[in-house]
N, C-alpha and C positions, 0 to 999 in steps of 0.2 A: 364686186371685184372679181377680176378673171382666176376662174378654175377654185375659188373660194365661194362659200359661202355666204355672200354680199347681202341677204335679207336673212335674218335669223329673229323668228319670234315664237316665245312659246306653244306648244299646242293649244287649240281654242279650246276654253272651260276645262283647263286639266285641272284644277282645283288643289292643285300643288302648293305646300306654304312657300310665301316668299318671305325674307328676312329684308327690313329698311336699315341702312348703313349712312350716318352723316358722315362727311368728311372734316378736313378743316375749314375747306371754305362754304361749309353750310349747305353745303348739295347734296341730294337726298339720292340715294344709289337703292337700287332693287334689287336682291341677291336673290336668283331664282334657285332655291335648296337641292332639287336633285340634278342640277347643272352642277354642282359639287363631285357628285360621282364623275360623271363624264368630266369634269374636270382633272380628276384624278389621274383617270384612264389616260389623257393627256400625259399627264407626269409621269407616269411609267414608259408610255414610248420615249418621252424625250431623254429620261435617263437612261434606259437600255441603249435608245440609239447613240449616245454622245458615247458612252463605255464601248459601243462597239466598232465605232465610228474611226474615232481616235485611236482605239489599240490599232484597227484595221492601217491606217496611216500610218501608225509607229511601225508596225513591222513590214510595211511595202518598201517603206524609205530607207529606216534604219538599216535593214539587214539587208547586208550588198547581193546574196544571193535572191532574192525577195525582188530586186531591183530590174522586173520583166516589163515588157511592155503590153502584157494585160494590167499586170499587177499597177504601174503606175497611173493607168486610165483608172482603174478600180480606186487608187488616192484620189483624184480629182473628182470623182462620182462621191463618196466619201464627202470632200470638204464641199458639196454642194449640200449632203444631208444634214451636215451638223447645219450649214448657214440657215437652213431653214427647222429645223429642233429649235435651235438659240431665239431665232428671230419670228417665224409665220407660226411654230405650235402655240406658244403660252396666249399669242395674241387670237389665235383660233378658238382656242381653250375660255379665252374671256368673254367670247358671246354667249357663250351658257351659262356665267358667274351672275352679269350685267344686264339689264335691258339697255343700256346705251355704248356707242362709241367709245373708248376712255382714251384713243392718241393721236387725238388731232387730227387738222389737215394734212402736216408734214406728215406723223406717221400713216395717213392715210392711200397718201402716195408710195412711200419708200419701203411699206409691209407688203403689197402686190408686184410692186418691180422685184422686190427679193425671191418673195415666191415663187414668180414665172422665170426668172432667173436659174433658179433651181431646178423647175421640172426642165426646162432647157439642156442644163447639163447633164441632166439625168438618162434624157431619152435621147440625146446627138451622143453623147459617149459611148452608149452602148450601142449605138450604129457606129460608134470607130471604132468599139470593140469586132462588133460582127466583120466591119472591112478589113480590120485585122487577121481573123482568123481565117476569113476569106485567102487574105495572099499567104497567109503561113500555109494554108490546106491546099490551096488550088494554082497558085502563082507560088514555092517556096524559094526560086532564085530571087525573088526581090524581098526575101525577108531578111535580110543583112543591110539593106539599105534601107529601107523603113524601121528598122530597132533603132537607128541612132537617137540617143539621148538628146538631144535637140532636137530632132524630128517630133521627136514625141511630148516635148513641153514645148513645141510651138501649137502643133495639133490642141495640146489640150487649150491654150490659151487662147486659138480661136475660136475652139467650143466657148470659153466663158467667155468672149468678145462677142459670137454671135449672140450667145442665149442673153445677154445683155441688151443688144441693141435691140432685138426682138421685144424684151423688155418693158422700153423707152415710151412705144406708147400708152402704156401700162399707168403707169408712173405720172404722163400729164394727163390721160382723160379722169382716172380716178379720185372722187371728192366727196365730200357729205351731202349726200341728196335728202329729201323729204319722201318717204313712203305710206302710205294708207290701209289699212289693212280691209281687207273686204268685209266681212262680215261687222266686225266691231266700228267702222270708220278713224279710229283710232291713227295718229298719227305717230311716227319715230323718225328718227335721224340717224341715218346710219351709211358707211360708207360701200360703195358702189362706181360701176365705172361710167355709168351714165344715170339722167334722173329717169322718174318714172314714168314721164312722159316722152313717146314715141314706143314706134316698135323695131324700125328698120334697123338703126345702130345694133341694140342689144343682139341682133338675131344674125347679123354679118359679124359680129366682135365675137360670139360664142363657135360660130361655125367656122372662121377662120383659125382658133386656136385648137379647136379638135382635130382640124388638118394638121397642121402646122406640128402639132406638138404630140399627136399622138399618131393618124391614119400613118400619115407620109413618111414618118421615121418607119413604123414600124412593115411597114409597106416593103420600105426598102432593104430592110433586117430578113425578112422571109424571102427577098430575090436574092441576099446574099447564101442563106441558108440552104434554101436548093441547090446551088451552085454545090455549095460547100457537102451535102448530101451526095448528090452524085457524084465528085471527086472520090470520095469515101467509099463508097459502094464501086465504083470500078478500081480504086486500090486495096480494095480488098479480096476483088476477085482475080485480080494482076495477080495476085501472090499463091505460089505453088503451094501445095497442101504442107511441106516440109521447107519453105521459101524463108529466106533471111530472119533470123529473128531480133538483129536489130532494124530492121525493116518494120516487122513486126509492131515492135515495139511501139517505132515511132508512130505507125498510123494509131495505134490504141492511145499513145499517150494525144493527138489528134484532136480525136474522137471525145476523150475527156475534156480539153480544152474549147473544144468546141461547145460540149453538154451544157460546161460551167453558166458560160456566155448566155447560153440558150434560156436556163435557168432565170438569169436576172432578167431578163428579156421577159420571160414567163411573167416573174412576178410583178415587176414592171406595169404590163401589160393588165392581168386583173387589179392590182391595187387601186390602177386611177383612172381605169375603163368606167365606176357607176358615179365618181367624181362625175366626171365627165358628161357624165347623160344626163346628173341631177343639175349641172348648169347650164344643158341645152334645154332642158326643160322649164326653169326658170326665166332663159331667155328666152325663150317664145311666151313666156307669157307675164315676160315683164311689167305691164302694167296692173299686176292681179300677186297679192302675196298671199300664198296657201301655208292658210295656219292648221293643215289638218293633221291628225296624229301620224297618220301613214307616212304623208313627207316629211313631217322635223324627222321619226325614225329612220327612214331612208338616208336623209342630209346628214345625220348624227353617224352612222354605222360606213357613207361614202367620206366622209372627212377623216375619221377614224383610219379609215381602210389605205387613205392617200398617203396620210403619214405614217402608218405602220410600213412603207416600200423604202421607210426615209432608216428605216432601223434594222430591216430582213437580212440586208447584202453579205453583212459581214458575218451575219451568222452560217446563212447559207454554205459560204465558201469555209466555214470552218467544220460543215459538214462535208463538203463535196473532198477537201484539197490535204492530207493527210501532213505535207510540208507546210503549210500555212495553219495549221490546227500545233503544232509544235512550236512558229515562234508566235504566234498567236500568246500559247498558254505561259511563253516566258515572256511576253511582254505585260500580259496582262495582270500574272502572278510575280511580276518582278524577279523570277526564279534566276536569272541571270546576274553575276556582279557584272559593276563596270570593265572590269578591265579581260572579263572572259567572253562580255558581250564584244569588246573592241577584237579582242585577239577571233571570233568567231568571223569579223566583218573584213578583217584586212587577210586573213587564211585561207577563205569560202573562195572554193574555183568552178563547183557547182551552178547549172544555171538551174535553179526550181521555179515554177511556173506553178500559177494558180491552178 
């Protein structure tokens, strides 16, 4: 499955115990024992990232001043992470519990359109973010006509319409194929987006989403960043030694906005950069499953790494953004009554920004 782990088998001869589990219906499951740890690890991201996820939303939405148009792309980045916490971690999580499949053909389809769904939103948002800051820093007369509130839940809704339909093929090539392991001959069933016979497909379906979903966004995120660099740098030299300092102000408060941006981009960029290599690398050598220790570690620490990007954001910005670390802690810590949160939402003339 695309930008997943699609062949997952233990390491050869780790001599690790495994635990046999019957079911109801008589079926005999292989609990590989320290897939439990990594297990685990699992669980901590997906609860850090829902608690951060979710407050990050409550206070974008809820508080009127909150209500920017970084802040609202930063909701919709958001309810991309939770969809896949909820839905691709505990199922990522379970190839280490399992030697087999446990959701079907259906969930075999509908677990990889989510996913790629996901990174979709992830990495075009924060290229709406970058062409955001772009026209606030470089172009700011058009930044009163790009903030309207409908501009900006149309934008986001074609990011989830594209990173959807990009999706779609996802969704029908991926099925239960038969796999072989090299050394042991050892056969398994597991889901993937092609069988394991050929090699052309796997090797055009892995190199098209590394464009696609990672070069070409971020590509165009570093042409808007230069841009937005050199605006910066000759309005900072525009300004006399003793020059306006609301003038001032605004390029530094700029400069921040800009950082933020820069930041999830940052993380963005390493979390799902070795994802990414370890399934270019299986796609090239799709017909061959390498059961060696070195890759399950690698595959273990790059799957790891993809969804800890799914948990980062809201932390991040509650380091970077001192007005966002405020209702942050009263959302999070309920410190607010209702009717002081309401009189704070319908009073707030303030516009604060991430």
């Amino acid at each position: 499955m695309s930008l997943e782990g699609s062949v997952f088998t233990a390491p050869e001869d780790s001599g690790d115990p495994v635990l046999n589990v019957s079911t109801w219906e008589q079926h005999q499951y292989h609990i590989w024992l320290p897939g439990i740890g990594i297990a685990a690890v699992y669980g901590i991201i997906i609860f850090v990232g829902l608690v951060g996820n979710v407050t990050l939303m409550r206070t974008c939405l809820m508080v009127k001043s909150m209500r920017t148009v970084p802040n609202l792309f930063l909701s919709s980045l958001a309810l991309g992470d939770v969809l896949l916490l909820l839905t691709c971690a505990p199922v990522d999580a379970s190839r280490y519990l399992v030697d087999e499949w446990l959701f079907g053909r259906v969930g075999c389809k509908l677990i990889p359109f989510i996913q790629l769904s996901s990174v979709g939103v992830s990495v075009f948002t924060l290229t709406a973010l970058s062409a955001d800051r772009y026209r606030a820093i470089v172009r700011p007369l058009d930044i009163h006509r790009s903030s309207a509130t409908r501009s900006i839940c149309l934008r986001a809704g074609s990011i989830w319409l594209l990173s959807m339909s990009l999706a779609i093929p996802e969704a029908v090539f991926s099925d239960l194929h038969t796999f072989t392991t090299s050394h042991t001959n050892e056969t398994f069933v597991t889901c993937a987006p092609y069988p394991s016979a050929g090699e052309l497909h796997p090797k055009i379906h892995s190199t098209a989403f590394f464009l696609i979903f990672y070069i070409i966004p971020l590509f165009t995120i570093s042409v808007y960043y230069c841009f937005i660099a050199h605006s910066l740098v000759r309005s900072s030299v525009d300004i006399p030694a003793e020059g306006n300092l609301h003038l001032q102000k605004q390029i530094k408060s700029r400069k921040r906005l800009a950082k933020t941006v820069l930041v999830f981009v940052g993380l963005f960029a390493v979390c799902w950069l070795p994802s990414h290599v370890i399934y270019l690398y299986r796609s090239y050598h799709y017909d061959q499953v390498d059961t060696s220790l070195g890759h399950f570690i690698a595959s273990v620490c790059a799957r790891i790494l993809a969804f800890t990007n799914s948990c980062v954001n809201p932390f991040a910005l509650y380091l970077m953004s001192k007005s966002f670390r405020k209702h942050f802690n009263k959302q999070l810590l309920c410190c607010t009554s209702p009717s002081r949160f309401k009189s704070q939402n319908s009073g707030s003339t303030n516009i604060t920004t991430v």
